[in-house]
N, C-alpha and C positions, 0 to 999 in steps of 0.2 A: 504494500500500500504506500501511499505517495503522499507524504505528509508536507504542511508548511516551511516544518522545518529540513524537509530536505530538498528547498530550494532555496532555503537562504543562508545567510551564516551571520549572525551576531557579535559580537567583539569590541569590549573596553580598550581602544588601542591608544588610550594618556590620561593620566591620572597625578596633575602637580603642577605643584604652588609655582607661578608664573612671575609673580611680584615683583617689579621691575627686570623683568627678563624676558625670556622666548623659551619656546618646548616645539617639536613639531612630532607627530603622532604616529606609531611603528604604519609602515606600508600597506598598504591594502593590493592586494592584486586582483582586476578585471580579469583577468583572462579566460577563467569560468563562468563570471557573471555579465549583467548586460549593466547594473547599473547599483551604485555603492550610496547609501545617505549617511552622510556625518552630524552624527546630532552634539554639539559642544555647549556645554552647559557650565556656565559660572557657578563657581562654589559647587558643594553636595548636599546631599538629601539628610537630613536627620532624622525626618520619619514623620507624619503625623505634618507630611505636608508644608514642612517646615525646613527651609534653606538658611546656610550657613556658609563661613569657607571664601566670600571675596568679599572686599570693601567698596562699599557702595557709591565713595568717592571716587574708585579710579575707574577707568574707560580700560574696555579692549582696542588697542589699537592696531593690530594687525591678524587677520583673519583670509588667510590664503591657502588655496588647495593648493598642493604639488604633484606633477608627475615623475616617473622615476622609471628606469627602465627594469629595476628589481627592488629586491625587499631591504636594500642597505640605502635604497636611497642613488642610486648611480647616474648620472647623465641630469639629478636633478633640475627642472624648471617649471615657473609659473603654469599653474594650470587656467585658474581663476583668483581673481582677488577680489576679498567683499569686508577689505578691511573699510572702505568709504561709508558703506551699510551698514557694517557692526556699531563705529565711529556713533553715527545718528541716533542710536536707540537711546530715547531719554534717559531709561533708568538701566544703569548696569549694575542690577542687585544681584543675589545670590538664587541660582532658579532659574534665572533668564537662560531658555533656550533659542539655538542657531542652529536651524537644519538647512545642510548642502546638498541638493543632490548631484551627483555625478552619473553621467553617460558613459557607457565603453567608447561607445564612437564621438568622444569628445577629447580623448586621447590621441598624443601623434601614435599613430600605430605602424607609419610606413617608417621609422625611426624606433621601435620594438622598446615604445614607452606603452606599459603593462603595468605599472603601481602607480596609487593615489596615495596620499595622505596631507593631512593641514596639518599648518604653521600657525601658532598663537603666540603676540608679544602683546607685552602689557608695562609700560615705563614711568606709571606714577609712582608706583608702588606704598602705598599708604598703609596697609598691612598685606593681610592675607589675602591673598589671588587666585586660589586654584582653581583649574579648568578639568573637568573630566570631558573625556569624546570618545565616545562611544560610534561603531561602524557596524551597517548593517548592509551585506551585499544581497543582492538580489536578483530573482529571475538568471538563475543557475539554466546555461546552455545544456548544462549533460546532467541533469537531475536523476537520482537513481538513490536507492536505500540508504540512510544515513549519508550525504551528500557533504551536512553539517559537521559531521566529523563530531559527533555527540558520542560521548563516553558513558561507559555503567555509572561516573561519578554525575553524570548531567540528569538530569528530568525532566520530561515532557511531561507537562499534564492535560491529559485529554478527557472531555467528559463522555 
């Protein structure tokens, strides 16, 4: 049977305090899928609905996807940049989400750029900054049993 999750694949790929610095988030590869969304979230979750983790005085200042022709990062360059966008959102609380999505065929692919990942800087640094991004690829070309690469330690719950 052919579940949701074996066409997609989920993954925390950066988790840290950004505060007067930069981080850019482990690689993502298209090459199985058609299309990747980057969901980058100021501060974390405490529970109960309730964020923490960035100061509400500073601004994300830079917010760009990269491509790459592998998982180290190789040949990297701009994919998109929506640091201009990020920049504008009145309130840069703890919570605020950014979601990216990315196209496979928005990649140079005649130049065998095959990974995404974004770049987060943040240079007021007033306290605490951290960003988690979380990646979700999707619409898996070769979909097939466990695609997810889901482990005895993972859980699907199905009703």
């Amino acid at each position: 049977m052919n579940r949701l999750t074996d066409n997609l694949k989920m993954v925390q790929v950066l988790g840290a305090d950004i505060g007067g610095t930069n981080a850019t988030s482990d690689y993502v590869s298209l090459a199985d899928y058609d299309q990747v969304v980057f969901d980058v979230m100021l501060g974390f979750a405490d529970g109960d609905n309730t964020y923490s983790g960035w100061t509400a005085a500073d601004k994300l200042d830079s917010l760009i996807v990269k491509q790459a022709i592998n998982s180290s990062g190789g040949s990297v360059k701009t994919l998109k940049d929506h640091s201009a966008n990020a920049v504008v959102v009145a309130d840069h609380v703890a919570g605020t989400h950014y979601q990216i999505v990315v196209n496979a065929d928005e990649l140079d692919v005649a130049n065998d750029f095959t990974h995404v990942a974004v770049y987060v800087a943040e240079s007021d640094d007033g306290g605490t900054d951290y960003v988690v991004i979380t990646a979700v690829a999707a619409k898996a070309r070769f979909a097939n049993e466990n695609e997810s690469g889901l482990t005895a330690a993972t859980y699907v719950l199905e009703s």
